[in-house]
N, C-alpha and C positions, 0 to 999 in steps of 0.2 A: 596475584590472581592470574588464570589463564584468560588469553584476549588471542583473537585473532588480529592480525593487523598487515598493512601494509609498507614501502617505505620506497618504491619508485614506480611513479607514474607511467615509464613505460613499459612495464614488465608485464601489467594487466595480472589475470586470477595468477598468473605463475607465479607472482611477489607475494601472496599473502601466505601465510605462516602463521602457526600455533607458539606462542611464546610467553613471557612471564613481566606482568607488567606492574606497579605497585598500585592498590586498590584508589579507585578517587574518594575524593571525600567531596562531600557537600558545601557550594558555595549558596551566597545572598538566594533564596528561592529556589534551591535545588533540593532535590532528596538525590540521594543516591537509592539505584534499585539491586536488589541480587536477582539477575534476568533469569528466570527460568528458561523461555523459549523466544527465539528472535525471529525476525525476520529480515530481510534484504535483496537490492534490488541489483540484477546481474552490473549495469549500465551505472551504477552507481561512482565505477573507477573512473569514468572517461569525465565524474565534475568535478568542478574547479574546486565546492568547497569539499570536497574528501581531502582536497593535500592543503588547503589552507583555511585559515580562522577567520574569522568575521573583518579584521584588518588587513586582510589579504597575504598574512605572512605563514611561512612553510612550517606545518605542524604535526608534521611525521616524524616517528611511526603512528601510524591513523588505524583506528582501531575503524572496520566500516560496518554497516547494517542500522537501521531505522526505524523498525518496529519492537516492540520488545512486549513483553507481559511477567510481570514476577511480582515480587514482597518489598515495599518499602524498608529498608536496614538505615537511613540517617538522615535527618530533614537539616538543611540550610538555613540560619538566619532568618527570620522573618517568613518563612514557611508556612501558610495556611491552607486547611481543606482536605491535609492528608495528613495520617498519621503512621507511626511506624509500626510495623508487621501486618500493614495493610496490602490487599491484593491490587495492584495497579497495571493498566494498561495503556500501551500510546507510541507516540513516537519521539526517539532521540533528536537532539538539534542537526542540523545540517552541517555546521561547520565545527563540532565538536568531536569526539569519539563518540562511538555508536555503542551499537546492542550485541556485539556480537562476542561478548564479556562476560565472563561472571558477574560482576559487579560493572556498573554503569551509571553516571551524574545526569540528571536529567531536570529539564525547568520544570516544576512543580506544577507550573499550567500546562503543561503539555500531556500531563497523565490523566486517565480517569477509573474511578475503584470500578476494581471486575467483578461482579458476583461471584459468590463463593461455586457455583453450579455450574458455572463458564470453564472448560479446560484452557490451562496457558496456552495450550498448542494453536486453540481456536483463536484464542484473544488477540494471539503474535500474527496472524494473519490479518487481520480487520483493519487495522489504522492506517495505512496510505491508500489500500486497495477501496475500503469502505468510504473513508472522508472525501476520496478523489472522485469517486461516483457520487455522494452525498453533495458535494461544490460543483460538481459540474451539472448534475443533473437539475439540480432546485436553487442555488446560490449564482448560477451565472446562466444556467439553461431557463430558469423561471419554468419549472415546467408544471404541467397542472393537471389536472384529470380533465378526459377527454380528446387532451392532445395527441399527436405521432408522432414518436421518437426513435430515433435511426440508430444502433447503437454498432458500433463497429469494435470489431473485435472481443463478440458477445460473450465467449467462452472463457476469456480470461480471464485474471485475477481481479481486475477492476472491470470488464466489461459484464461479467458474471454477477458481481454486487449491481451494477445498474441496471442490468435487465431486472432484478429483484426488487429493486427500489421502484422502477418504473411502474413495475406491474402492479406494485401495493397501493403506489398515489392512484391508481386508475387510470394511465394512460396505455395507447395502445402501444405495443412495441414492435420496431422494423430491427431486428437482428443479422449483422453479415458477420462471415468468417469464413471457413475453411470449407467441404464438404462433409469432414470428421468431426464437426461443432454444430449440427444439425441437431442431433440429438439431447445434446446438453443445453443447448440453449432453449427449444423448445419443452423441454421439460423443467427449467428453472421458470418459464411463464411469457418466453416470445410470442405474441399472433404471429410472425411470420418471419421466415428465415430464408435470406438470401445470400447463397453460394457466389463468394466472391470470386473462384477459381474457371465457372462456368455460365454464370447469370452476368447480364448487365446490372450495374449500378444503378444506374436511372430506372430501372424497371421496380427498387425502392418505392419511387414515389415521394410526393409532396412532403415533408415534415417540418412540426414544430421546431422540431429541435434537434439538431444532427449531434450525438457526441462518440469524436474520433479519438482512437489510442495509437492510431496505427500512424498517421500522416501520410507524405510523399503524395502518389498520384490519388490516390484514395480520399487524404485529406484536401486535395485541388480540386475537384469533379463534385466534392461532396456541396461543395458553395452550393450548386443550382439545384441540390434539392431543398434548399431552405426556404420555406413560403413566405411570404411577402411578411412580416413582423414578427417572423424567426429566428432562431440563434444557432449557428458553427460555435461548437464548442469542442476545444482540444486540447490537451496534456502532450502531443508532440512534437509541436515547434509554432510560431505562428503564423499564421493561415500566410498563403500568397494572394489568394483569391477569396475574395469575401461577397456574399451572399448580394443580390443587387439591390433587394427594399427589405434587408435584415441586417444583423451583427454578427460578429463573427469576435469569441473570446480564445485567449491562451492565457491559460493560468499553469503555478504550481501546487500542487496542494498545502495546505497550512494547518495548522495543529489547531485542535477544535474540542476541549472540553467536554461542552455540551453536544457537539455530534457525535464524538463518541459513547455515550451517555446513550443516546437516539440510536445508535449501530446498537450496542451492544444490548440492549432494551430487544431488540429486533430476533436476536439470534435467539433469546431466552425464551420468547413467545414462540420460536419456531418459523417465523417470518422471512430469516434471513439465514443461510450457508454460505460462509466463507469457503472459497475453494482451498481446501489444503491439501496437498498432496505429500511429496515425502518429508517423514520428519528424521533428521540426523542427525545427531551428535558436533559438539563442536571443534573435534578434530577433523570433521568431514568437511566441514565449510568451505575451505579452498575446491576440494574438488566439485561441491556442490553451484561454487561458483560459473564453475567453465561450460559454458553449452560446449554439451556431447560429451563432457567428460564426466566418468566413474559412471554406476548404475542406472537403470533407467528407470523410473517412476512412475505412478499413475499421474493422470491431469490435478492440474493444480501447482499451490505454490508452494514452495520448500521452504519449512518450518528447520531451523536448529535448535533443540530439546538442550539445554545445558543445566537446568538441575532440578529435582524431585520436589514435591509435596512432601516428601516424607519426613519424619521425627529426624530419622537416619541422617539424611542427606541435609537438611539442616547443623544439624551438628557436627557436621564435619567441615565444616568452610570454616 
């Protein structure tokens, strides 16, 4: 099969390569998938587990990417809840090869069936960007209708799914970014959007629930808007400065069944838009990898398209 992959850590996007790899098979609880479309995370090269396995030993060439949506092609041992030539969506493990394969081993609980009306392209965006706003907002944010929720870095990939999540539970929403994230955020469903280029921070306001993508000074300053029985909640490092009569959480996202179930239920209703922006091919990956490198795109995240619904394209693998 054709795989992207890698095979030295300090090369960054330069090291990955289009090459030919022998397909996996299914171990104890795995299906193996045929990924139609992936996705992946630029920052992905700089962790530990892309070059090594759950025992900390070196497991390159590493195929990299983490989201995936395709066809079940082979269940594992003891395999339940999915079957083959079913639609599956989710995320690859962390310390294994990824998605950004033809063919792809995946734990069986890590996936969940896509309706047939979901495009792959859509699905292959949803799983870290949706679960990481879906945990951080209601699983560590507790957040509830009624409240205010600070969301920084509204326009992005995950910050985009949580102003959407936000808005639906009924809380209000405080949106920062860029000056060029004004209008996307406030049209995904912000009350109110603050320009972090030209507005103070503090001029936010009190919130239930601050949840940060960005960190650094952003994520230090964000402590004091946390209201007395509040929560800092962050995916970039953890906090230095934590909230004075609140919590302050760092999590990573984790593989979720039934949230994806809950996401993808969302998007069908119309509830929910995954931000996708370009989709490429899988010889494109490396360059899609490199900020500022190859074409340029609309907003959103980059989808790689690797193979068809069709009869056709089926029968050719």
């Amino acid at each position: 099969m054709q795989a992207i992959t890698v095979h030295d850590p300090e090369a960054g996007a330069d090291g990955l390569a289009l090459t030919e790899l022998p397909r996996p098979h299914a171990a104890e609880n795995d299906v193996v998938v045929r990924v139609h479309a992936a996705g992946f995370t630029r920052g992905e090269l700089d962790w530990p587990a892309t070059w090594t396995d759950r025992a900390g030993r070196d497991r390159t060439p590493s195929v990299p990417g983490h989201e995936l949506s395709g066809v079940v092609e082979e269940l594992g041992y003891g395999t339940t809840g999915l079957t083959v030539g079913q639609r599956v969506f989710g995320m690859a493990d962390w310390t294994r090869d990824g998605s950004l394969a033809e063919y792809t081993a995946v734990e069986a609980r890590n996936l969940a069936p896509l309706p047939a009306d979901v495009d792959h392209t859509v699905a292959a965006a949803l799983p870290i960007s949706g679960l990481t706003a879906w945990q951080g907002l209601f699983d560590h944010g507790r957040l509830t209708a009624g409240q205010t929720v600070v969301i920084h870095g509204a326009a992005g990939s995950v910050g985009s799914v949580a102003v959407q999540l936000a808005r639906e539970a009924g809380a209000r929403v405080v949106a920062t970014g860029r000056s060029t994230d004004r209008d996307t955020s406030c049209a995904l469903g912000a009350d109110v959007f603050l320009d972090l280029e030209s507005e103070r921070l503090e001029d936010a306001g009190e919130a239930d629930v601050v949840f940060d993508v960005i960190g650094g000074d952003i994520l230090r300053r964000s402590a004091a808007l946390v209201r007395p029985g509040g929560t800092l909640v962050t995916i970039a490092a953890p906090p230095e400065v934590r909230p004075e009569n609140g919590r302050a959480v760092f999590f990573v996202v984790e593989p979720d069944r039934a949230g994806l179930i809950e996401l993808v239920r969302r998007v069908r209703d119309g509830r929910l838009r995954p931000a996708v922006g370009e989709v490429r091919p899988l010889a494109e990956a490396p360059a899609a990898f490199a900020p500022g490198r190859g074409r340029h795109g609309r907003h959103g995240r980059t989808i790689i398209r690797i193979a068809s619904d069709t009869p056709e394209a089926a029968g050719s693998r």
